[in-house]
C-alpha beads as a LAMMPS data file, in Angstrom:
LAMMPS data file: protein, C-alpha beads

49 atoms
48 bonds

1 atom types
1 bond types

-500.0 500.0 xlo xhi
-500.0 500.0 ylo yhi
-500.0 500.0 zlo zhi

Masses

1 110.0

Atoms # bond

1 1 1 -244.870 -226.314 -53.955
2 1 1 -242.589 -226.721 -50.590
3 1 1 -240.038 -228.772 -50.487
4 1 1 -237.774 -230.385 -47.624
5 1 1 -234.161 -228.623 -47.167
6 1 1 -231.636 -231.845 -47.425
7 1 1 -229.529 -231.685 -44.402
8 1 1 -225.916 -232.941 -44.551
9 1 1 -223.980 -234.283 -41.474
10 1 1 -220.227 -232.602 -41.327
11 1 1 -219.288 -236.084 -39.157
12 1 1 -220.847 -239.088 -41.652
13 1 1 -221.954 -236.947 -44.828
14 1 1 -225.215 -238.560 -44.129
15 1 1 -228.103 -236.416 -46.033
16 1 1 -231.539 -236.118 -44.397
17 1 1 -234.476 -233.563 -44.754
18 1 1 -234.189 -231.229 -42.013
19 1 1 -237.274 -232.150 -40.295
20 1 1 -236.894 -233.603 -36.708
21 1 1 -233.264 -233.020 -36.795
22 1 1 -233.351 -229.933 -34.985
23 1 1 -234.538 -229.111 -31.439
24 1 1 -234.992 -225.581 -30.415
25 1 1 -233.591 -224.232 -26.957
26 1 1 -234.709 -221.430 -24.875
27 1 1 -232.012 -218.902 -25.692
28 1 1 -233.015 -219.667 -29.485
29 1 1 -230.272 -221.498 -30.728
30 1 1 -230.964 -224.668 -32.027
31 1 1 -229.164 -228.374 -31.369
32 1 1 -228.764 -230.433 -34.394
33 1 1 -228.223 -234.277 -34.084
34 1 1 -227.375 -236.496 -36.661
35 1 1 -229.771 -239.797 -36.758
36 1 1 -226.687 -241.760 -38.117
37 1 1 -224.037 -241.469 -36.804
38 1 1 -225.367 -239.689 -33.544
39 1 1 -223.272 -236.568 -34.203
40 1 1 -224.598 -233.826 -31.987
41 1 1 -223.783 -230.047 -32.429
42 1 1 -224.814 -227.810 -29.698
43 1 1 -225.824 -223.766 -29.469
44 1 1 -225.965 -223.321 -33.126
45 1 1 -226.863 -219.208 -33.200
46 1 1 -229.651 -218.379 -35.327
47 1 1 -230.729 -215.006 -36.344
48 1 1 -233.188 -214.543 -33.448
49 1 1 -230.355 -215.804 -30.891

Bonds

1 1 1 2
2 1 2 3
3 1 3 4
4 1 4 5
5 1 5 6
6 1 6 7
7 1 7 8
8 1 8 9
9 1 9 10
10 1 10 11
11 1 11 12
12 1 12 13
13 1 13 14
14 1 14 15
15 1 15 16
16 1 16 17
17 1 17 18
18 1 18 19
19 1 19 20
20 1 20 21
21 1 21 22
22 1 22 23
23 1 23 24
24 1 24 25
25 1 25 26
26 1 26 27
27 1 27 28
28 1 28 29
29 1 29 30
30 1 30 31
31 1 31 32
32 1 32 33
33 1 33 34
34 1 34 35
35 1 35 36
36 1 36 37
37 1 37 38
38 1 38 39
39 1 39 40
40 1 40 41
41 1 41 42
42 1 42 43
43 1 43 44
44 1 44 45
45 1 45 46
46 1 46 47
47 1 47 48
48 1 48 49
């Protein structure tokens, strides 16, 4: 059984399953933005980038 990782927002504490909260980018980071307070972290390394 899968279930959702809970995402919480370091601006609002706002917790949301991680789907559609992060967008991939070409160099393989990812940008995460917060559908609550609009927070937006950018170039967030993953281990691929």
């Amino acid at each position: 059984m899968l279930t959702d990782v809970i995402v919480v927002c370091p601006n609002c504490q706002d917790q949301k399953p991680i789907t559609n909260l992060l967008t991939a980018q070409s160099n393989q980071n990812i940008i995460y933005k917060c559908v609550e307070c609009e927070y937006e972290q950018k170039n967030i390394k993953t281990k691929k980038g």
